[in-house]
C-alpha positions as CSV (number, residue, x, y, z in Angstrom):
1,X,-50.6,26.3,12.4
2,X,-47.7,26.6,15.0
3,X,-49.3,25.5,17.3
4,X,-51.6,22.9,16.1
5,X,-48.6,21.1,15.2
6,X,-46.8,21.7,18.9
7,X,-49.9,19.9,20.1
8,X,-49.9,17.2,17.8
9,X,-46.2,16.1,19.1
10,X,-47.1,16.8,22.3
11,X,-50.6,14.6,22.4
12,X,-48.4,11.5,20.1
13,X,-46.3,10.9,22.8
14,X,-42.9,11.4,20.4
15,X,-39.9,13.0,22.1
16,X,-37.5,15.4,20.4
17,X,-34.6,14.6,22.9
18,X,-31.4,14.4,20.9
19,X,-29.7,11.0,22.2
20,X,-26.5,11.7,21.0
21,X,-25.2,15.3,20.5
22,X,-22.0,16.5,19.5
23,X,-19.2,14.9,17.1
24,X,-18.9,11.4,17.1
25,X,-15.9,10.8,19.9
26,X,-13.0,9.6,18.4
27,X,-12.5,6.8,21.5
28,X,-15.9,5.5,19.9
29,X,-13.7,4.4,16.7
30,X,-10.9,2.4,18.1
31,X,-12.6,-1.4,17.4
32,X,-11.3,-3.8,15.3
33,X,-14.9,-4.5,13.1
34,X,-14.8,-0.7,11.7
35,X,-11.1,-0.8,10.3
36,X,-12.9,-2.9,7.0
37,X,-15.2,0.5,6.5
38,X,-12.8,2.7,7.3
39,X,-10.9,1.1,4.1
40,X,-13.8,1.0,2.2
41,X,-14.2,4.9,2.6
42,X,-10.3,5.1,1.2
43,X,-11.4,3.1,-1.5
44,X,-14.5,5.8,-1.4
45,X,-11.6,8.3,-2.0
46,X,-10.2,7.1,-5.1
47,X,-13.3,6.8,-6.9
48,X,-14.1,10.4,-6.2
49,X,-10.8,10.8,-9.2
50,X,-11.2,7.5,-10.7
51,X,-14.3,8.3,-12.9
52,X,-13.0,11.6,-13.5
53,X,-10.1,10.8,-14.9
54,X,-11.9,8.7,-17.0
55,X,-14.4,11.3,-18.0
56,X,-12.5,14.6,-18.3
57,X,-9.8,12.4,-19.3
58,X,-12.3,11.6,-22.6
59,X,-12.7,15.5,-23.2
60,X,-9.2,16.0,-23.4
61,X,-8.6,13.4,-25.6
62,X,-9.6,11.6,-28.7
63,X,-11.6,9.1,-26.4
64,X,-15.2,11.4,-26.6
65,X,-16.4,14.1,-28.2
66,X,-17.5,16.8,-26.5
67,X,-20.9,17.6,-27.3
68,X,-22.4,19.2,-24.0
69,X,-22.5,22.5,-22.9
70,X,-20.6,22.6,-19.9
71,X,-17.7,25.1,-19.6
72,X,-14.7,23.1,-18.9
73,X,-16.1,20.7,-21.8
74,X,-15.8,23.9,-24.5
75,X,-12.4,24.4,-23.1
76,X,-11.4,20.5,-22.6
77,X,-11.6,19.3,-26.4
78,X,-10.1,22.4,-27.7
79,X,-7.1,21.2,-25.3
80,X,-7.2,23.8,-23.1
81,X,-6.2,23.0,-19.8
82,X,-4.8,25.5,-17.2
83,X,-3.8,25.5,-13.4
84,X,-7.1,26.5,-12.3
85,X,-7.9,23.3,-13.9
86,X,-6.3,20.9,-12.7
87,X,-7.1,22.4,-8.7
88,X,-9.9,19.5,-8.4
89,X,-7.9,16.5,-9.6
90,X,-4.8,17.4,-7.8
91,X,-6.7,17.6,-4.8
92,X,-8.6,14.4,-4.9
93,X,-5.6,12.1,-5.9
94,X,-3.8,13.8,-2.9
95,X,-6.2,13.1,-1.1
96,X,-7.0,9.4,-2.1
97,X,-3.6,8.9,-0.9
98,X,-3.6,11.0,2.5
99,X,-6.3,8.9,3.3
100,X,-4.2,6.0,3.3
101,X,-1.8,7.1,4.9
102,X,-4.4,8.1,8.4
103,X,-6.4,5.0,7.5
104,X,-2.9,2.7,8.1
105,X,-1.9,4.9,11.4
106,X,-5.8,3.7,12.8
107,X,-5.5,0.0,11.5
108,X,-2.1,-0.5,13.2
109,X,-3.2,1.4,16.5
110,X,-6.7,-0.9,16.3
111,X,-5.2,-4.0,15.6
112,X,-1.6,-4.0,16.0
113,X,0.8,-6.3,15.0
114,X,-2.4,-8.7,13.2
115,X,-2.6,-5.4,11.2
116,X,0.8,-6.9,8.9
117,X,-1.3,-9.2,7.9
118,X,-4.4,-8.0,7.0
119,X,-6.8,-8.0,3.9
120,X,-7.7,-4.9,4.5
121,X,-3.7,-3.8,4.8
122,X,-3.0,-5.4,1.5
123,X,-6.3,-3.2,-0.2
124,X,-5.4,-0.3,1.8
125,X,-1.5,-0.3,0.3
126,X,-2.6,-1.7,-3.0
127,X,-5.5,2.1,-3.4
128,X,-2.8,4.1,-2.2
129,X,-0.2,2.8,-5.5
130,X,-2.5,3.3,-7.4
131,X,-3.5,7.1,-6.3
132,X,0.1,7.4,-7.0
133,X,-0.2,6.0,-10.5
134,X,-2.4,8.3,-11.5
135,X,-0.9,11.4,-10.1
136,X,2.2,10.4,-12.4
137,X,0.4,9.8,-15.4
138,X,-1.5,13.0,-15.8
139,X,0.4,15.7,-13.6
140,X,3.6,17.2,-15.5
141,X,5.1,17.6,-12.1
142,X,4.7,16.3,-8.8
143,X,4.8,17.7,-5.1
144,X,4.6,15.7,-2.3
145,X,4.0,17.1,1.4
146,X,5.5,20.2,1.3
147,X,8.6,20.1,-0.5
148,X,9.6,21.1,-3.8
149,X,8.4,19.9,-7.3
150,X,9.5,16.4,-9.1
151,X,9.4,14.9,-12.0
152,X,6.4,12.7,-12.3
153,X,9.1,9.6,-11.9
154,X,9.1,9.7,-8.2
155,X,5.5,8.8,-7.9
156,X,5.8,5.6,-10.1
157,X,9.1,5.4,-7.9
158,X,7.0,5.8,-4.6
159,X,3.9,3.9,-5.8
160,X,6.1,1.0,-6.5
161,X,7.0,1.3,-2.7
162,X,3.2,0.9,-1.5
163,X,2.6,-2.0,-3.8
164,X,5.7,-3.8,-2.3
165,X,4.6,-3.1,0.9
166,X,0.7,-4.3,0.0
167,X,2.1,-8.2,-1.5
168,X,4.4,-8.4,1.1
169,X,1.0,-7.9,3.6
170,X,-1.2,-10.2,1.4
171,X,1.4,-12.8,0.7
172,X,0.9,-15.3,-2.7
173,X,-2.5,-15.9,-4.1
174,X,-3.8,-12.8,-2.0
175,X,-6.2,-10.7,-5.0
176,X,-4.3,-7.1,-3.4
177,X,-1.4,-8.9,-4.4
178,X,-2.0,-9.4,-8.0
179,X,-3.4,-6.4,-8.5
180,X,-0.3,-4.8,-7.0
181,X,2.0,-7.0,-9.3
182,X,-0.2,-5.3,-11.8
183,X,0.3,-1.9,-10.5
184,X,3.7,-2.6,-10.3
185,X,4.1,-2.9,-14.1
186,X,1.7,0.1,-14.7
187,X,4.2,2.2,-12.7
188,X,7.5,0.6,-15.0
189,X,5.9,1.8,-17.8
190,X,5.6,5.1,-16.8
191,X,9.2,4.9,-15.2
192,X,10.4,3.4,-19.0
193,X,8.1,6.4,-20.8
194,X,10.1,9.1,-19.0
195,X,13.4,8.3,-18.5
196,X,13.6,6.7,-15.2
197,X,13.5,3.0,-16.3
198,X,14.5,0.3,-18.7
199,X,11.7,-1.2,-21.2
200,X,12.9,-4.6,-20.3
201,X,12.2,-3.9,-16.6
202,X,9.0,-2.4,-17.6
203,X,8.3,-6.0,-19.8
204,X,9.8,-8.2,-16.8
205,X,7.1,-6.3,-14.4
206,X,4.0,-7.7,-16.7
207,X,6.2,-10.9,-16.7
208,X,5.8,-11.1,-12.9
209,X,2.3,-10.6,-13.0
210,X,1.7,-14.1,-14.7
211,X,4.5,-16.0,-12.6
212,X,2.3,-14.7,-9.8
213,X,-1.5,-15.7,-10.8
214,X,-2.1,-13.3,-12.8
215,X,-4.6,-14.1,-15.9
216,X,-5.8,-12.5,-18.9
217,X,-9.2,-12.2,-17.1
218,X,-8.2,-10.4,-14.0
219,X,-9.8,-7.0,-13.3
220,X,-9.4,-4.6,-10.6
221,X,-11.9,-2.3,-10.9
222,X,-12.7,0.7,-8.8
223,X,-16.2,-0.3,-7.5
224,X,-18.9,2.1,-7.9
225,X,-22.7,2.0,-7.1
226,X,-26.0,3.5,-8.0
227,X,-26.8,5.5,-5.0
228,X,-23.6,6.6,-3.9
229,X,-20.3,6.6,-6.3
230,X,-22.4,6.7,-9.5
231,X,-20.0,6.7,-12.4
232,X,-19.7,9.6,-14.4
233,X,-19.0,8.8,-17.6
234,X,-22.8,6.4,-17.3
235,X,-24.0,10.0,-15.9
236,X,-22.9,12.3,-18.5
237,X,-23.7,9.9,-21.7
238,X,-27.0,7.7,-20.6
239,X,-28.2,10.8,-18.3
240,X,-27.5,13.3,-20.5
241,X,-25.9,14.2,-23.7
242,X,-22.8,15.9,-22.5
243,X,-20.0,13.7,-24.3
244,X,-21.1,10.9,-27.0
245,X,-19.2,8.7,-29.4
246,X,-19.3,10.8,-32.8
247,X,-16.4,11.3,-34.9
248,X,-14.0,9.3,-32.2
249,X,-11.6,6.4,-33.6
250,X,-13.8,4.3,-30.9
251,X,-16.8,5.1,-33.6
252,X,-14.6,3.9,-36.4
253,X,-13.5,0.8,-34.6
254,X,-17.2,-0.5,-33.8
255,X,-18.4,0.5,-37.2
256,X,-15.5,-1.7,-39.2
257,X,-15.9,-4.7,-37.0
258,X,-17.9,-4.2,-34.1
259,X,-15.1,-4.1,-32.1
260,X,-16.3,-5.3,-28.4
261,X,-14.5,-2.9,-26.6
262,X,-15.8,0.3,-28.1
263,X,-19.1,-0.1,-27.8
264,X,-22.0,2.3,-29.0
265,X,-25.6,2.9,-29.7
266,X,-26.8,6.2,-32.4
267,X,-29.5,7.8,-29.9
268,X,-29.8,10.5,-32.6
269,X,-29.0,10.3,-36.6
270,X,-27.9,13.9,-38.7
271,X,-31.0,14.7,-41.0
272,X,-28.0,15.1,-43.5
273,X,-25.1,13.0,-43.9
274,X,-23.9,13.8,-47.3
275,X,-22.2,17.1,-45.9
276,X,-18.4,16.3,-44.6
277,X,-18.0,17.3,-40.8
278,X,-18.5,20.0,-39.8
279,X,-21.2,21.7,-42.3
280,X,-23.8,19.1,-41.1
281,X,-23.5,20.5,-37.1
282,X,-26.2,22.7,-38.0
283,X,-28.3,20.3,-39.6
284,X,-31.2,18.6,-37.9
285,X,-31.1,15.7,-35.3
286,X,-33.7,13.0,-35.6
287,X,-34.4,10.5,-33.1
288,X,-33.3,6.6,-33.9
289,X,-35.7,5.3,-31.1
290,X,-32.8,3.4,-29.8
291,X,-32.7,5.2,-26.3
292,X,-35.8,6.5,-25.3
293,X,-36.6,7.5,-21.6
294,X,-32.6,7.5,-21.0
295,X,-32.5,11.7,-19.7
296,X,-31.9,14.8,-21.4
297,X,-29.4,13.1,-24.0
298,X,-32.1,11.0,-25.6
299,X,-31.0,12.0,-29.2
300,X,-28.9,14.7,-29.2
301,X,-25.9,16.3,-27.6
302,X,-26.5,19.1,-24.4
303,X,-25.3,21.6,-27.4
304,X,-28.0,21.3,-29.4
305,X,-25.4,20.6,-32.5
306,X,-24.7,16.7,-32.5
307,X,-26.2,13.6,-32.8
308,X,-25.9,11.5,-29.6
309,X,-23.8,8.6,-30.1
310,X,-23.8,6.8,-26.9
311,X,-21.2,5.1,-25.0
312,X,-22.3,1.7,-24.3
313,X,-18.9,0.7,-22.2
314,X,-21.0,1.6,-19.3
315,X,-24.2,0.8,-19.2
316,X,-25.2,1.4,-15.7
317,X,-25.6,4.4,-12.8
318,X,-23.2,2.1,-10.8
319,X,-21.1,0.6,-13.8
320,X,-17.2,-0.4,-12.2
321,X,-14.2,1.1,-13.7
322,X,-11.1,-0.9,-14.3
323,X,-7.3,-0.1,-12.5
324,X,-5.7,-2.7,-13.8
325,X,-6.5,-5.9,-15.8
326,X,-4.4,-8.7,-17.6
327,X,-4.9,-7.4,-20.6
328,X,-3.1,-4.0,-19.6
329,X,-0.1,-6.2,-18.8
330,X,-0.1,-8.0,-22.4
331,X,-0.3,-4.3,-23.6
332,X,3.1,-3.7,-21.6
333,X,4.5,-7.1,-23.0
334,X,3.7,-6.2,-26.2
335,X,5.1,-2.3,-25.8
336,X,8.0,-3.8,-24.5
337,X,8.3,-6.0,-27.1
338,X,8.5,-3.5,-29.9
339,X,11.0,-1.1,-28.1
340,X,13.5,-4.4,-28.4
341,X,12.3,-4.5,-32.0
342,X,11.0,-8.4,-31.3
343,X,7.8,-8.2,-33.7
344,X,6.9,-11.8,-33.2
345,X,6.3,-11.4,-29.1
346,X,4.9,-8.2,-29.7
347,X,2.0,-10.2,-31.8
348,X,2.1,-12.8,-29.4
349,X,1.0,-10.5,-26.3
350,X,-1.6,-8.8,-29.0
351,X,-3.1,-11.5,-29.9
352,X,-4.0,-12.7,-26.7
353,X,-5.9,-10.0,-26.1
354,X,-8.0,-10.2,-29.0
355,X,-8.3,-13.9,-28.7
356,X,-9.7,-13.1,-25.2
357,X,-12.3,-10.8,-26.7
358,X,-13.2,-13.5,-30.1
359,X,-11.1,-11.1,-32.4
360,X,-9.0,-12.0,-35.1
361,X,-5.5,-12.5,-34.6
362,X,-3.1,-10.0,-35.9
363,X,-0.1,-10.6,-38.2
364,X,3.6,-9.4,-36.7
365,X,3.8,-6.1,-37.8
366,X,7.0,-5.3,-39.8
367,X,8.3,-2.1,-38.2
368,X,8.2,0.4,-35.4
369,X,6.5,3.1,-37.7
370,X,4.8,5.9,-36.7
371,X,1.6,7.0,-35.3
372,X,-1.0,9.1,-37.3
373,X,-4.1,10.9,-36.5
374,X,-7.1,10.0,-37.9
375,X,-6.4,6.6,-36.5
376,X,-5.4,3.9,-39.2
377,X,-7.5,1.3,-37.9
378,X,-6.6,-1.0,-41.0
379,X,-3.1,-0.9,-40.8
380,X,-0.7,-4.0,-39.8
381,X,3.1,-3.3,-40.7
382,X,3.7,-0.2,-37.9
383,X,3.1,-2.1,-34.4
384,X,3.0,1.6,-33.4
385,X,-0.1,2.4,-34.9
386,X,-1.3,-1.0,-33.9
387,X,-0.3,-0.7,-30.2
388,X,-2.1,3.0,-30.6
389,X,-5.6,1.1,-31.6
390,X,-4.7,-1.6,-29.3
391,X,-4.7,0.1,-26.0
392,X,-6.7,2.9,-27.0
393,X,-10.1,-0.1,-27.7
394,X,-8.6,-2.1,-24.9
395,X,-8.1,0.8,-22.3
396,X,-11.2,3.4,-23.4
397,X,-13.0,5.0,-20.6
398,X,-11.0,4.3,-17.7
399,X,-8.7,7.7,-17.9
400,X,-5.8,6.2,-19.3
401,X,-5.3,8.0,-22.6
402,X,-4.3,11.1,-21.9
403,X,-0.9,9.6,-20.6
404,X,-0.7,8.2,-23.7
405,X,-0.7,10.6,-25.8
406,X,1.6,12.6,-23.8
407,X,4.6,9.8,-23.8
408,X,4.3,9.3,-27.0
409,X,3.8,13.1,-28.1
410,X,1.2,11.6,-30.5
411,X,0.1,13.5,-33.3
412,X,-3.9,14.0,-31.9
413,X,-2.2,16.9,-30.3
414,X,-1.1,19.1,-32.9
415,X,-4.2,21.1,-33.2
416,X,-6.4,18.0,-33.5
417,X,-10.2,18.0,-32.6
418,X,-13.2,15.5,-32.3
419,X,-15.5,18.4,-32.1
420,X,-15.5,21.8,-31.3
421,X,-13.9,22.8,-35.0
422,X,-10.7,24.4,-33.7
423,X,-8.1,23.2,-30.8
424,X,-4.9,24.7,-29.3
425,X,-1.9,24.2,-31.5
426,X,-0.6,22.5,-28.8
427,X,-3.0,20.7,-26.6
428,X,-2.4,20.3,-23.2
429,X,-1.2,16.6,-22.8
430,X,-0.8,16.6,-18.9
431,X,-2.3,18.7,-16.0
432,X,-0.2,21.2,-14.4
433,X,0.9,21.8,-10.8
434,X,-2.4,23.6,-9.3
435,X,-2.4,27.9,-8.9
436,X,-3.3,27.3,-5.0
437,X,-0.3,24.8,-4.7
438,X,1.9,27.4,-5.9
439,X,0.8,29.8,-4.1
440,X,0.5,28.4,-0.4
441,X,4.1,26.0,-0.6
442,X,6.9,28.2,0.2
443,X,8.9,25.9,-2.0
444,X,7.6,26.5,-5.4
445,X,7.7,30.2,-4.8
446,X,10.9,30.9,-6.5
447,X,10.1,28.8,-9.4
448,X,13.0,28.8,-11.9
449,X,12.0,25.8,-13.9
450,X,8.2,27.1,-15.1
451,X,6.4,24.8,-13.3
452,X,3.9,27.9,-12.2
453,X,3.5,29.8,-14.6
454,X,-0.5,29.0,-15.3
C-alpha cells in the first residue's frame, strides 16, 4: 500500500515541497494592516477568562446550580476554592493584560506617532482596564510583575490608568471611550467596596458616563463566536447538563414574573415534587420535550440527580458576554445612592432599568436593611435586598457575582448551597494568590500576611 500511494503522488503531478518552512519571521509582521488582528487576538485573550468567570463564577455562587459531574464543579458549589484553583484564572487575566501591553509596544513601532490616535489604541487600552477589573474583583490579593502582593485596590487604581489612557486615544463620541467611562465607574466601585474610594466618587464615575454618551442601551460585550471562542456557559447548559437553573433565586425570579433577565426553559421535570429539596434528588427525571436534540443535557443534569433547568441567557454556541452596559452604571447610581441614604434617586436609577426591560417600577425603599439568603424577591422597604435582586437579574452570567457577594459579605456564604446538600461554613468569596506564584516570586516567599498559605 506504500507504495501504491508513492506512485499515485508521483503520477498526479502534486509536489510535497514545503514553501515556507520555519517560524513565521518576525520582520514579516511589522505592516500597518495586521496591527487591527493583532488587537483582535488581545481581545482573543480576554475572552479565554471572560466566559469563565462567568461560568465558574456561577458554580461558586448562587447564580447556577451545579448539577454536572465535573470535579471542580463538586468542589465549586460547596465553596471550596483553593490556590491550585485559582492557577488558570490567574494566569489568563495576566495574560489578557501582558498581551496588551506587547500588542501596544508593536502598534507604536508599526505605526508610530498615528498610533495616539488609533481605534485600535483606544480598544487595545480599553481590554487591558478591563483585564484589570476583573483581576480586582475576584483575586483577594494582587501581584503585578514580580513584586510583592497588594490589595486588590491597586488594580482598580491601575485599570483606571488604562481607561484614561484609551478616551484620551479615542477622543468624544469614540465607542472605546464610553466603554472606558464605563469601566471607569466599574473600577470606583470596587475602589468604594474596599476602602480605597468615596461612594460619591464611585456615583460621579456612572454620572460621567451619561455626560459622555453613555445610554441605558450601551453594551460592551466580549465577542465570542461559534467556531472559535464558543461561550461556555451556552456549552455547559445547551451542550450538556453540567450547571442548570434549579433551586437559584434566578429560578424564583422568572417563575414570579417572568423576569426577562433570568431566563429559563425545564428540559427535565422531578417525577415527584411534593418532597421538599433535597429528598426528591433521587427521584426520577422525566423529559418536558422542551429541548430535544440540544446534547447530553437534554433533561437532566451530567449527575444523574437533577432536573435540567436551562439557562436561556445564552442561547447560542457564539452567544456575546457583556463588560459593561448602562444599566451596570444605573446599578452604581443607585448603590451610590443608598450609601448617602437618598432613597428617592436610588429608585430613580432602579427604575430605569426596569423601565428599560418593560418592568414595573419600584417604590423608594424605606431603609438600608439587610440582605438575606433565600433571596426576598418580594420585598420593597430594604434597598439592600432590592439592589441584591437588582444586580444579581440585571448582571447574571457575565462573572460578576462573586464580587458581590464578597463586598458585601452576603449571607449566601455562611454555609449556603444551591445544590450539592452541604457547603463550607465559610465559602470562598474570592480566589487566592496561585501555589505556583508563590512559589517562583521571590517576593512572596517570606509571606507574613497569609497570603500563601493554600
Amino acid at each position: 500500500m506504500p507504495v501504491v500511494a508513492a506512485m499515485a503522488v508521483v503520477f498526479s503531478g502534486c509536489s510535497l515541497e514545503v514553501l515556507n518552512p520555519g517560524a513565521i519571521q518576525d520582520a514579516d509582521l511589522i505592516l500597518p494592516e495586521l496591527m487591527p488582528v493583532l488587537v483582535s487576538g488581545v481581545s482573543a485573550e480576554y475572552n479565554d477568562i471572560g466566559d469563565t468567570y462567568a461560568f465558574s463564577g456561577g458554580r461558586l455562587t448562587d447564580e447556577l446550580a451545579g448539577t454536572g459531574s465535573y470535579g471542580s464543579t463538586q468542589e465549586y458549589r460547596q465553596g471550596i476554592f483553593d490556590w491550585e484553583s485559582s492557577t488558570g484564572f490567574w494566569a489568563g487575566t495576566h495574560e489578557a493584560a501582558w498581551a496588551a501591553d506587547q500588542a501596544w509596544t508593536r502598534i507604536q513601532e508599526v505605526l508610530g506617532e498615528a498610533a495616539n490616535t488609533a481605534d485600535i489604541s483606544a480598544r487595545l487600552w480599553a481590554i487591558r482596564g478591563f483585564s484589570r477589573i476583573r483581576l480586582g474583583e475576584n483575586f483577594c490579593q494582587v501581584v503585578f510583575d514580580v513584586e510583592d502582593w497588594q490589595e486588590r485596590t491597586e488594580a482598580f487604581n491601575r485599570a483606571i490608568t488604562d481607561f484614561n489612557t484609551s478616551i484620551g486615544i479615542g477622543g468624544s463620541g469614540n465607542n472605546w471611550t464610553i466603554a472606558s467611562y464605563a469601566g471607569i465607574a466599574q473600577a470606583k466601585l470596587g475602589l468604594a467596596s474596599f476602602g480605597g474610594g468615596s461612594w460619591a466618587e464611585a456615583g460621579a464615575a456612572a454620572d460621567a458616563f451619561f455626560a459622555n454618551g453613555g445610554t441605558d442601551a450601551f453594551k460592551d460585550e466580549a465577542i465570542y463566536h461559534a467556531q472559535a471562542n464558543t461561550n461556555q456557559v451556552w456549552n455547559e447548559s445547551w451542550g450538556r447538563g453540567e450547571v442548570g437553573v434549579y433551586r437559584t433565586p434566578a429560578q424564583a425570579l422568572w417563575d414570579a414574573n417572568a423576569d426577562p433577565r433570568t431566563p429559563y426553559t425545564k428540559c427535565g421535570e422531578y417525577d415527584d415534587l411534593t418532597s421538599a429539596y433535597p429528598l426528591n434528588v433521587d427521584g426520577g427525571v422525566t423529559s418536558t420535550g422542551n429541548c430535544s436534540g440540544q446534547g447530553s443535557g437534554a433533561h437532566q443534569g451530567a449527575d444523574g440527580d437533577h432536573a435540567h433547568y436551562r439557562q436561556d441567557k445564552y442561547t447560542e454556541r457564539g452567544s456575546d458576554i457583556i463588560r459593561a452596559s448602562g444599566l451596570e452604571m444605573r446599578l452604581i447610581q443607585a448603590e451610590a445612592a443608598m450609601m448617602a441614604g437618598d432613597f428617592a434617586a436610588f429608585a430613580t436609577a432602579i427604575n430605569k432599568i426596569r423601565t428599560h426591560h418593560g418592568m414595573a417600577a419600584i417604590v423608594a425603599p424605606t431603609e438600608v436593611g439587610s440582605l438575606v439568603f433565600p433571596m426576598d424577591i418580594t420585598n420593597t422597604t430594604s434597598a439592600a435586598q432590592v439592589l441584591d435582586r437588582e444586580r444579581y437579574a440585571t448582571l447574571w452570567l457575565e462573572g460578576r457575582r462573586l464580587f458581590d457577594l464578597d463586598r458585601w459579605s452576603h449571607p449566601f456564604l455562611n454555609g449556603n448551597w444551591i445544590v450539592g446538600g452541604a457547603a463550607e461554613a465559610k465559602r470562598m468569596s474570592c480566589m487566592p494568590i496561585p501555589k505556583i506564584e508563590c512559589q517562583l516570586n521571590p517576593n512572596l516567599e517570606d509571606d507574613a500576611n497569609g497570603v500563601c498559605s493554600g
